[in-house]
C-alpha positions in Angstrom: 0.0 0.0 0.0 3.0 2.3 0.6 4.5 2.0 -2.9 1.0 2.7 -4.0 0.8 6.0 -2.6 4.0 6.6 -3.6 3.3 5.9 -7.1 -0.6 8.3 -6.2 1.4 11.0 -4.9 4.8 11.4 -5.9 4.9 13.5 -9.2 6.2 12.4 -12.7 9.0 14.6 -12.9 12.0 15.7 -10.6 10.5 18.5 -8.4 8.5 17.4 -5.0 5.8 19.9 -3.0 2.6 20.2 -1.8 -0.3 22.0 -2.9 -3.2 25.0 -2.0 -0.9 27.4 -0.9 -1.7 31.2 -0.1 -0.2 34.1 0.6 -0.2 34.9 4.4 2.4 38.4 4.6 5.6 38.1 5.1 5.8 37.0 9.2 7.8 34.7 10.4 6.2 31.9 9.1 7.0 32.7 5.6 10.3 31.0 4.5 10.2 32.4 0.9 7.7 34.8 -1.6 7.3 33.4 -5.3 5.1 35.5 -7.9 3.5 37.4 -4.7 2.8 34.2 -2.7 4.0 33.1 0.8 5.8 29.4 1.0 5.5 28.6 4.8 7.6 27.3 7.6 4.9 24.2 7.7 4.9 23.6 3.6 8.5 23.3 4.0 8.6 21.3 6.6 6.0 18.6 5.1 8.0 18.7 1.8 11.0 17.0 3.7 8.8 14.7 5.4 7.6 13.7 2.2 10.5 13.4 0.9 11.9 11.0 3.4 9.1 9.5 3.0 9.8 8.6 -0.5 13.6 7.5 0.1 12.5 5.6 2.5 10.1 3.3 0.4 13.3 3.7 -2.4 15.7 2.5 0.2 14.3 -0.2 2.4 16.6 -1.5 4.9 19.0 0.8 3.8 17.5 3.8 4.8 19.0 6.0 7.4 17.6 9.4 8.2 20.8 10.3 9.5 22.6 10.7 6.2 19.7 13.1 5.2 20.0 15.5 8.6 21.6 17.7 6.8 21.5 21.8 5.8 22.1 20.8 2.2 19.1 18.2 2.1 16.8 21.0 3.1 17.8 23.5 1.2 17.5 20.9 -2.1 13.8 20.3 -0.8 13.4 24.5 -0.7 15.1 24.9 -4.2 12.5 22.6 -5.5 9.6 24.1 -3.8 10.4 27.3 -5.4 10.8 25.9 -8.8 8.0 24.2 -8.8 5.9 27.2 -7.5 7.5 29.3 -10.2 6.5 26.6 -12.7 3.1 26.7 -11.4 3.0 30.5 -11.8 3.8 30.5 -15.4 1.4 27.7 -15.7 -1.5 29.8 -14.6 -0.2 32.7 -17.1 -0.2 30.5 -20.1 -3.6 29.3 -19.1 -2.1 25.8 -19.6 -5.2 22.8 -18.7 -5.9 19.1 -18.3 -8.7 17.7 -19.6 -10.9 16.0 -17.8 -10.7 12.6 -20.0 -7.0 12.9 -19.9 -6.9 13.3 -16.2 -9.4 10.5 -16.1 -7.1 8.5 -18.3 -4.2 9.3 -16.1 -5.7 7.8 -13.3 -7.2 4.5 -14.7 -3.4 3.7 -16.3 -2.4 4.2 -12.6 -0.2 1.1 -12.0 -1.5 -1.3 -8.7 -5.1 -0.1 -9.3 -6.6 -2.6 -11.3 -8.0 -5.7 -9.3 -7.8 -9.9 -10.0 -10.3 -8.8 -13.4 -7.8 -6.5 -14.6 -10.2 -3.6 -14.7 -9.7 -0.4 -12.6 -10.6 -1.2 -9.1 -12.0 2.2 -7.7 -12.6 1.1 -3.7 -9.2 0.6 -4.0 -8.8 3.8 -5.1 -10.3 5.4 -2.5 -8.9 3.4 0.1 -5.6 4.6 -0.7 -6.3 8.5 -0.9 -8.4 8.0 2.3 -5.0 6.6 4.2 -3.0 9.4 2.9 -5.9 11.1 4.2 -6.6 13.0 0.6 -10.3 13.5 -0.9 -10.7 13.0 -4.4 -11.0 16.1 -5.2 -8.2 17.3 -3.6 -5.9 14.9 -5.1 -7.6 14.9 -8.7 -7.3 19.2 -8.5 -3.3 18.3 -7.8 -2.9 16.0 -10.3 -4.7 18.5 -12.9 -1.7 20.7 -12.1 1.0 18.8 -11.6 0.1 17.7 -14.9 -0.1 20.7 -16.6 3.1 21.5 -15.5 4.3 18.6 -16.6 3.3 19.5 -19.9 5.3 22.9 -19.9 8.7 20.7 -18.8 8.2 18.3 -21.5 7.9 21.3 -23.8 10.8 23.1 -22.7 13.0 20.1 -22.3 11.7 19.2 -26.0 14.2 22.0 -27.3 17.7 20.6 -25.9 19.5 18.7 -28.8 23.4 18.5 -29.0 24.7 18.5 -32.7 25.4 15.8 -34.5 28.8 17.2 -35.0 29.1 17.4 -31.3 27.7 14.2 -30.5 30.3 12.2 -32.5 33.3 14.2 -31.3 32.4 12.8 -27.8 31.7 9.3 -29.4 35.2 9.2 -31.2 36.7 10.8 -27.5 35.1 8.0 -25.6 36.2 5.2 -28.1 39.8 6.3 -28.9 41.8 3.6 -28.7 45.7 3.9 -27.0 48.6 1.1 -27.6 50.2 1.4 -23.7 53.2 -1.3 -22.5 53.6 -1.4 -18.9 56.4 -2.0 -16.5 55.6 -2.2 -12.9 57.2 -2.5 -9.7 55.5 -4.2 -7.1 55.6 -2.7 -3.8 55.9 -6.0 -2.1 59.5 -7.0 -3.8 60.6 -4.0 -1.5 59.3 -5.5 1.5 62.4 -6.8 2.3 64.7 -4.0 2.4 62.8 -1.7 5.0 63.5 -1.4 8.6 60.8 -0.4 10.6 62.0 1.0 14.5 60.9 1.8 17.8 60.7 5.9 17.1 58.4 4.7 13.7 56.2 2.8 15.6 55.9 5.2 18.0 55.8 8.3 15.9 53.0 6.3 13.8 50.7 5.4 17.0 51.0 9.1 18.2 50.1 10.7 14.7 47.0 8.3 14.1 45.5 8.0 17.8 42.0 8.0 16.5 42.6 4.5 14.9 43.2 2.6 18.5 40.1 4.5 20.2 37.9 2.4 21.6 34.4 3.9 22.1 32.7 4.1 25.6 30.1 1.3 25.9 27.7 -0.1 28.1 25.7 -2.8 28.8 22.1 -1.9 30.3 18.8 -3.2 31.6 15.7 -2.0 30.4 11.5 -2.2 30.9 9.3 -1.2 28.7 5.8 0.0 29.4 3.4 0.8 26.7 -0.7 0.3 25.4 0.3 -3.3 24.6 1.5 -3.8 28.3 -1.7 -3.0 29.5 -3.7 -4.8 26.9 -1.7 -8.3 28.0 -3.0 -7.5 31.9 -6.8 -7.0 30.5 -9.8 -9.6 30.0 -12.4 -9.4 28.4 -15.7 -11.2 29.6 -18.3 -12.7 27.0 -20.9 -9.9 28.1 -18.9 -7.2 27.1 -17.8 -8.8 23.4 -21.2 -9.2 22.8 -22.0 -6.1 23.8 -19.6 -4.5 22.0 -20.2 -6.4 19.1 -23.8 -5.5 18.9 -23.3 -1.7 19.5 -21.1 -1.8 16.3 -22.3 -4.1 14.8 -21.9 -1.8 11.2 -18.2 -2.3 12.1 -18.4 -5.8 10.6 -21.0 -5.0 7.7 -19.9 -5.1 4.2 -22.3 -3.1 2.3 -23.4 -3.8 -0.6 -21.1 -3.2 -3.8 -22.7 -2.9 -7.3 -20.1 -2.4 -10.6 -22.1 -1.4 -13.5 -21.5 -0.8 -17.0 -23.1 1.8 -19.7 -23.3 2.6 -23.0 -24.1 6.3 -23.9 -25.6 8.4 -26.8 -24.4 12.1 -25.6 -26.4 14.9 -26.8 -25.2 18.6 -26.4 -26.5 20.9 -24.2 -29.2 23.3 -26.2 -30.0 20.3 -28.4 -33.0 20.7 -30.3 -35.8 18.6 -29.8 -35.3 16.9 -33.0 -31.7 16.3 -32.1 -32.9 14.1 -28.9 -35.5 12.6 -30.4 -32.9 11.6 -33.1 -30.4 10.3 -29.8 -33.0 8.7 -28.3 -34.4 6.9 -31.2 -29.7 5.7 -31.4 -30.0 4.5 -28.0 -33.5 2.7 -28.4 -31.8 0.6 -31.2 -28.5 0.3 -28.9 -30.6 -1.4 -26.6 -32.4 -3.6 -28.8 -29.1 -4.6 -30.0 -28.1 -5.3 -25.9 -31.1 -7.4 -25.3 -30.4 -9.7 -28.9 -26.8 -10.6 -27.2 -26.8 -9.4 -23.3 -23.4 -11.1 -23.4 -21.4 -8.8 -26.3 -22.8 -5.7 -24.2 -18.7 -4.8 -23.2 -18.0 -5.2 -26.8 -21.4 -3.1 -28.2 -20.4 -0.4 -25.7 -16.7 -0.7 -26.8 -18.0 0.4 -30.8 -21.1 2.5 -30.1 -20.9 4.4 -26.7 -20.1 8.3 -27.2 -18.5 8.1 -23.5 -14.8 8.1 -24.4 -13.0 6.7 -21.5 -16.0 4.2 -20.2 -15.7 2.9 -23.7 -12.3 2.1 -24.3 -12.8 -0.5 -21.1 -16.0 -2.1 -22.7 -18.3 1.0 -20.9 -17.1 -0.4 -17.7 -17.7 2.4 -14.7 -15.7 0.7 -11.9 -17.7 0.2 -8.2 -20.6 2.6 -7.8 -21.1 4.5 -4.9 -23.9 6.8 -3.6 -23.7 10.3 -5.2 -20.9 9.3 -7.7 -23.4 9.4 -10.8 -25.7 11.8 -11.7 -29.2 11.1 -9.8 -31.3 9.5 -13.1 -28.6 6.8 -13.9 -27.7 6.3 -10.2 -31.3 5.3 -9.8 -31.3 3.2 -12.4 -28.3 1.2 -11.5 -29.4 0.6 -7.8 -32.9 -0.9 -9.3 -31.2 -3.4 -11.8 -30.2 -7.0 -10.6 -27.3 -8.7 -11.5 -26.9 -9.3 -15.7 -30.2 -6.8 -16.1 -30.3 -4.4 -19.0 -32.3 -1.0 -18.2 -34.4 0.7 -20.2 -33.1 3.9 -22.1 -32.0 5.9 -19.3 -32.1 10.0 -20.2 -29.7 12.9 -18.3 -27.5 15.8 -18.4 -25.5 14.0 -20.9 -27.7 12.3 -23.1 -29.4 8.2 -23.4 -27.7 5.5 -21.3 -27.9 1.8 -21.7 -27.1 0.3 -18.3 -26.2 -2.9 -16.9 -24.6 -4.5 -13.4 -21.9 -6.6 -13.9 -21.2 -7.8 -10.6 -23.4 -7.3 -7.5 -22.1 -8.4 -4.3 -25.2 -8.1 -1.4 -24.4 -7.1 2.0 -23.0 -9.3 5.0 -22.5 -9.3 8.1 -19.3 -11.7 9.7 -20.4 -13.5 12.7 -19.5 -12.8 16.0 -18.0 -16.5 16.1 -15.9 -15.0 13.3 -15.1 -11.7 14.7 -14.7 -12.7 17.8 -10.6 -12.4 18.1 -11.1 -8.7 16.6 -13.6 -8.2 19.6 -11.7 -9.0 22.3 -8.6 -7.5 21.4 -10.8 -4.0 20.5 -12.5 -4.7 24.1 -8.8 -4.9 25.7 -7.4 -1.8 24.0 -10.6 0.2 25.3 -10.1 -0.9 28.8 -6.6 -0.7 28.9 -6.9 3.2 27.7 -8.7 3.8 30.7 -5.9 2.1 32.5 -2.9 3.5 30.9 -2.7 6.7 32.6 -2.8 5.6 36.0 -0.8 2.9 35.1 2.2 4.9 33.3 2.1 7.5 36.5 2.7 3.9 38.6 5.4 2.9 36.4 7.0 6.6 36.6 7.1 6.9 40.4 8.3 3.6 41.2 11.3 3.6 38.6 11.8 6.5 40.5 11.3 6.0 44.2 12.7 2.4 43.8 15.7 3.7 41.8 18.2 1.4 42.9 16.4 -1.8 40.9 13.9 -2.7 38.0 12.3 -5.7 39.6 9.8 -3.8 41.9 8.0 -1.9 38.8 8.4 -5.3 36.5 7.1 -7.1 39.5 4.3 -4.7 40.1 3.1 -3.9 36.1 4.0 -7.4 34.9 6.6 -6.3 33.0 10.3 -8.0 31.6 13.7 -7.1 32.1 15.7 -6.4 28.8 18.9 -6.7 28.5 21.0 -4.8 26.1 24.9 -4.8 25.1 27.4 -2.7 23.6 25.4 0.8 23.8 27.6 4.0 22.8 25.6 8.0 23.8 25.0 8.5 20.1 22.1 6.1 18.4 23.5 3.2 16.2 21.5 2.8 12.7 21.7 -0.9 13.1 19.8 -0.8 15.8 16.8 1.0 13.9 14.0 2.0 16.1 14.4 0.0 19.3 13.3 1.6 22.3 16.6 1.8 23.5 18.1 3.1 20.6 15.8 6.4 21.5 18.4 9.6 21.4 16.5 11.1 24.6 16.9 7.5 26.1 20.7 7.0 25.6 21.3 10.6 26.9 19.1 9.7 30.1 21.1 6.3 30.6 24.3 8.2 30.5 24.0 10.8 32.6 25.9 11.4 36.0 23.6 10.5 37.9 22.5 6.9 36.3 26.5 6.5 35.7 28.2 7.1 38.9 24.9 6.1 41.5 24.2 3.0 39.8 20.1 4.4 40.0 17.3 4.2 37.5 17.1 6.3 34.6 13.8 8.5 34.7 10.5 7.2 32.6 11.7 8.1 29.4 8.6 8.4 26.5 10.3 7.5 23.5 7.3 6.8 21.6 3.6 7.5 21.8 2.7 5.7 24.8 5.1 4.4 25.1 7.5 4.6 28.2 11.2 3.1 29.2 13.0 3.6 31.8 17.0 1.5 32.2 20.1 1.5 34.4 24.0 0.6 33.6 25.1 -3.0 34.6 28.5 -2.5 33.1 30.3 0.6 31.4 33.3 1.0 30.1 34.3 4.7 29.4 36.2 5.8 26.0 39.7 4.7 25.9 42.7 3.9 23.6 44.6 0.4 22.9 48.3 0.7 24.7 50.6 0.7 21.9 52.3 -2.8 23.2 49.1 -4.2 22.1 49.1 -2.5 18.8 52.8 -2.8 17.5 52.9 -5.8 15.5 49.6 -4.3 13.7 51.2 -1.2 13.4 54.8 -2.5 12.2 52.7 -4.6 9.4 50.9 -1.2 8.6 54.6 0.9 8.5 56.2 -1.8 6.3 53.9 -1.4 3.8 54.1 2.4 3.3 57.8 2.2 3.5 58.1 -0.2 0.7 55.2 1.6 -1.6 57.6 4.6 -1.0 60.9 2.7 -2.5 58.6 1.4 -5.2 58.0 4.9 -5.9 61.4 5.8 -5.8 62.3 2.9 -8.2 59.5 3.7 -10.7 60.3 7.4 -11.0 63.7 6.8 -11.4 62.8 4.3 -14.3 60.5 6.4 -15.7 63.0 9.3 -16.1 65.7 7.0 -17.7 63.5 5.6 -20.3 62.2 9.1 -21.7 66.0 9.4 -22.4 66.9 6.2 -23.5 63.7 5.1 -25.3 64.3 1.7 -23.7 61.3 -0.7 -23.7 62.8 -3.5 -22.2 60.7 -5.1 -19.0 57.8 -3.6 -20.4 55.0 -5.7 -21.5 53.3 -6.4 -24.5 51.5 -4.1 -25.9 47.9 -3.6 -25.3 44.8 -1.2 -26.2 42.7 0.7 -23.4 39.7 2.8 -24.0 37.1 5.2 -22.3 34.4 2.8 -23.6 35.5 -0.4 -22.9 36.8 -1.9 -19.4 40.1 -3.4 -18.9 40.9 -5.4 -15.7 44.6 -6.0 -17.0 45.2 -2.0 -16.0 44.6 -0.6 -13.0 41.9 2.0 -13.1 44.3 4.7 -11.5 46.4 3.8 -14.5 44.1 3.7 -17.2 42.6 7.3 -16.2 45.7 8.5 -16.3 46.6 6.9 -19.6 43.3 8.8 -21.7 44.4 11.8 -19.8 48.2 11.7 -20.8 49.6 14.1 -23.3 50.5 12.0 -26.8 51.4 15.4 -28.7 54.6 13.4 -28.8 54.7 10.0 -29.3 56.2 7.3 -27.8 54.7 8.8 -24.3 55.5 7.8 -21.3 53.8 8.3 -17.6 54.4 6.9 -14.3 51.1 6.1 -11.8 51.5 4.9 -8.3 48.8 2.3 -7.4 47.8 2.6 -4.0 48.3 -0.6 -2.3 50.4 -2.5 -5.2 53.3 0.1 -6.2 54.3 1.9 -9.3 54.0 2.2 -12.7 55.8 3.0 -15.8 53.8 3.3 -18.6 54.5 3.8 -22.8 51.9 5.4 -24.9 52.9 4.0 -28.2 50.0 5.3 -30.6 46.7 6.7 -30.4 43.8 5.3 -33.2 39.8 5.1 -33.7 38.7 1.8 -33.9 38.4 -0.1 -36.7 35.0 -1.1 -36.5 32.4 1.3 -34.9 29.9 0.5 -32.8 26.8 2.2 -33.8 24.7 1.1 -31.0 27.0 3.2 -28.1 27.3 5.8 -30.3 23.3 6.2 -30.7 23.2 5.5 -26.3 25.9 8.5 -26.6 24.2 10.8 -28.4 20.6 10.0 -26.5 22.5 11.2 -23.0 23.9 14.1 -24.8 20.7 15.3 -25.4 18.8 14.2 -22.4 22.4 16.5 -20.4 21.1 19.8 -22.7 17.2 19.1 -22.1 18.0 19.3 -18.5 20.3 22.0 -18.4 17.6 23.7 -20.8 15.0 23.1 -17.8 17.4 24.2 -15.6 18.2 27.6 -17.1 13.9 27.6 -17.9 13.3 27.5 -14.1 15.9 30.0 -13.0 14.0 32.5 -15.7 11.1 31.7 -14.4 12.2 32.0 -10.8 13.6 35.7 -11.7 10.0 36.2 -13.6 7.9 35.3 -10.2 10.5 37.4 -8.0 11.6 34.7 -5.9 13.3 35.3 -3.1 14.0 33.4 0.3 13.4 35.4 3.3 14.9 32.7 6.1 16.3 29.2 5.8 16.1 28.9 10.1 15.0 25.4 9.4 18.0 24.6 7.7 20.7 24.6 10.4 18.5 22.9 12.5 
């Protein structure tokens, strides 16, 4: 349901905001001004929410808010506001519209809203704008202009092309070709010739101390008190499920569904009489045509109904619900059984032909059947009532009993938690464990819980829900004596000493063969490209190769490879290839032209950011 609304609400191109905004002055609420209108502290604020939102459903697992905390995240999520209320600006100017078949159209092709028959399932639809707490309405209206504006990007972007001239210098760049030998000195041959002392070790610990820190830690106990705590200490006796049960009892009604179908001859509004006469007399025959073969009415209504998005889906109009359709037809469809054809049907829009395709009666689940929903909805109720008085119990004995956790488990029924290796900041691993609560791990870490051994406070770290902990072990910040660190730290020097004589080596090399144009040691030679990989040179090298100056040829470079040594290289020749590769050429050219389209939009919205006087009047939220 959440990549649902994702795909409902997120809009089709790069710029995220929210809709119906006004202008309120320019107080303190008002981050920004665009063509005269106020962009608030709140709008702001729910962009980034929804924008986490988003990266969040992208991410998965992988999420972590942290990485997004930032001043530059923000101000990205302002930037875009303000484009996309300048776009919307010059939108209203150039009286730019959405039809309402096109929006209509939009919706049905909505991916995830079609149900098991393949046909657009609207309860669905409604479901899902009702859980994002959105009318249809609302939503359809910001759709209408989101679309619209869509409509001016795709235009604007529609004028960026790169030349072909252009396009195939960058092709041939990207597939020259360039004969290289190598000769490289590993740094491990030079392993043997370096010493490593005392004063190196020494000097090498002092310079990288943050390597050998060990973090402070501890391991704590923990209860938990919450709504579900309470609900586990509740009953529920069979007088009050049935009673419940019977005072809501629409609570477990389905009502009754009816899909219909229809097929209609539109006439005009101002038609002359002989014009619906002539209409009526269309649909009269329509219907005639129904009634000889009930079963091709989908396919009739596919070839003869004047409605053009009902027909293209065999007239279909989804689940009806009270008030959707204009009163004459409504009628109509709620007096029809299952399979029944109406009469002609007239309205605002002209003759319909009406059928139900699927009527589903209303039903009621038995309480035997609901039971387990009862009793748990019964519990919650009464363990409301309770949870006040119960979290002020839990508060005061965590902290009048502060030197243990069993008396408030005891009391509330509660378990001991245990939990290791805790550090003052939270850990992303740990995701959203109680624990894991920033206002929790500051609480477990103060002076007081650290040096008396006592309690922490309640802490809420959720929506009622409460936690309250104490230090069993701790172990404050410290760093690895160096005794226990030298042989690491000898391995580590050895290393960098002998990739420092490999460089030594190779730059001496390098400079005696650009004198003596010696190539022996050196390798075969080989061809490298932008375009195509080549795991027999390292990518260090190989960067530097395409980059090297071949004015002059033979050429010759040297590249140290961190972690293996260094390099001499020969640049022999530099070609095209022989056979070209028109299928990267065409993918070439295609981004080429997709990089000037958006640097067209870009350069579009900053005009039309200076056209609706933009301006940002405080980023406070920013360096929050």
């Amino acid at each position: 349901m959440q990549i649902l609304l994702a795909i409902l609400i997120i809009p089709s191109f790069a710029l995220v905001g929210i809709s119906g905004y006004q202008s309120f002055g320019d107080d303190a609420n008002t981050v920004a001004k665009i063509d005269g209108q106020a962009l608030t502290q709140q709008e702001w604020d729910a962009a980034q929410r929804n924008q986490l939102e988003n990266f969040r459903q992208r991410m998965g697992p992988q999420f972590d808010q942290k990485l997004f905390d930032t001043p530059e995240f923000k101000n990205n999520v302002l930037e875009n506001l303000i484009a996309e209320r300048a776009i919307s600006a010059e939108v209203k100017r150039a009286h730019l519209s959405v039809s309402d078949a096109t929006l209509q159209k939009t919706i049905l092709d909505t991916p995830g809203l079609t149900g098991d028959d393949g046909k657009f399932d609207y309860d669905r639809y409604r479901k899902l704008l009702t859980a994002q707490g959105l009318s249809e309405q609302g939503y359809e209206a910001d759709q209408r202009r989101r679309m619209a504006m869509g409509q001016l990007a795709e235009s604007v972007e529609a004028t960026g092309f790169a030349p072909r001239t252009v396009s195939k210098l960058l092709s041939d760049f990207s597939a020259q070709e360039r004969e290289v030998q190598e000769l490289v000195l590993p740094a491990a041959q030079y392993l043997s010739q370096v010493k490593v002392t005392d004063e190196m070790v020494k000097a090498f610990y002092d310079k990288n101390s943050k390597f050998f820190e060990v973090p402070e830690q501890a391991k704590i106990e923990y209860v938990v008190f919450n709504a579900a705590a309470v609900a586990a200490s509740e009953t529920a006796t069979d007088e009050e499920v049935a009673n419940f049960y019977k005072q809501n009892e629409k609570r477990f009604t389905t009502p009754e569904t009816r899909r219909a179908s229809h097929i209609l001859v539109a006439v005009k509004q101002g038609a002359s009489a002989a014009d619906k006469s002539a209409a009526k007399a269309k649909a009269e025959a329509i219907l005639a045509d129904v009634r000889k073969n009930p079963g091709d009415f989908a396919k009739i209504a596919k070839a003869k109904s004047e409605d053009p998005v009902s027909a293209e889906v065999g007239g279909d109009l989804n689940v009806i619900e009270k008030g959707s359709l204009v009163k004459p037809v409504e009628d109509a469809i709620f007096q029809l059984k299952q399979g029944e054809i109406s009469n002609v049907v007239e309205s605002e829009y002209g003759f319909h032909v009406l059928t139900v395709t699927q009527l589903k009666p209303a039903s009621v689940k038995p309480l035997d059947e609901a039971k387990a929903e009862v009793v748990a909805e019964v519990k919650k109720q009464k363990a409301a009532k309770q949870y006040s008085e119960m979290a002020e119990t839990f508060t005061n004995t965590v902290y009048e009993q502060s030197d243990s956790l069993k008396p408030v488990a005891d009391k509330l029924g509660l378990k001991i938690e245990t939990a290791e290796h805790l550090s003052r900041e939270p850990s992303p691993m740990l995701g959203t464990a109680p624990f894991n609560n920033a206002k929790f791990l500051k609480a477990i870490f103060g002076d007081e819980v650290l040096k008396n051994k006592r309690n922490t406070e309640a802490v809420e770290v959720a929506p009622s829900t409460l936690i309250a902990g104490r230090i069993v072990e701790h172990k404050a910040a410290s760093k690895r004596p160096l005794a226990e660190v030298d042989a690491q730290i000898r391995q580590r020097v050895t290393i960098e000493e002998a990739a420092k004589l490999a460089r030594k080596a190779g730059e001496e090399k390098l400079a005696a063969v650009k004198k003596s144009n010696d190539v022996a040691g050196f390798s075969e030679a080989r061809l490298i490209s932008r375009a195509k990989a080549d795991n027999s040179v390292p990518p260090q090298a190989a960067a530097a190769l395409m980059k090297a100056d071949t004015s002059k040829l033979p050429a010759y470079i040297g590249v140290e490879v961190p972690g293996q040594g260094y390099g001499v290289y020969r640049i022999n020749k530099v070609q095209q290839p022989t056979q070209q590769d028109d299928a990267r050429r065409k993918m070439e050219a295609e981004r080429i032209s997709q990089a000037q389209s958006q640097q067209e939009m870009f350069d579009f919205i900053e005009a039309l950011k200076r056209k609706a006087k933009a301006k940002v009047l405080h980023t406070s939220s920013a360096a929050k």
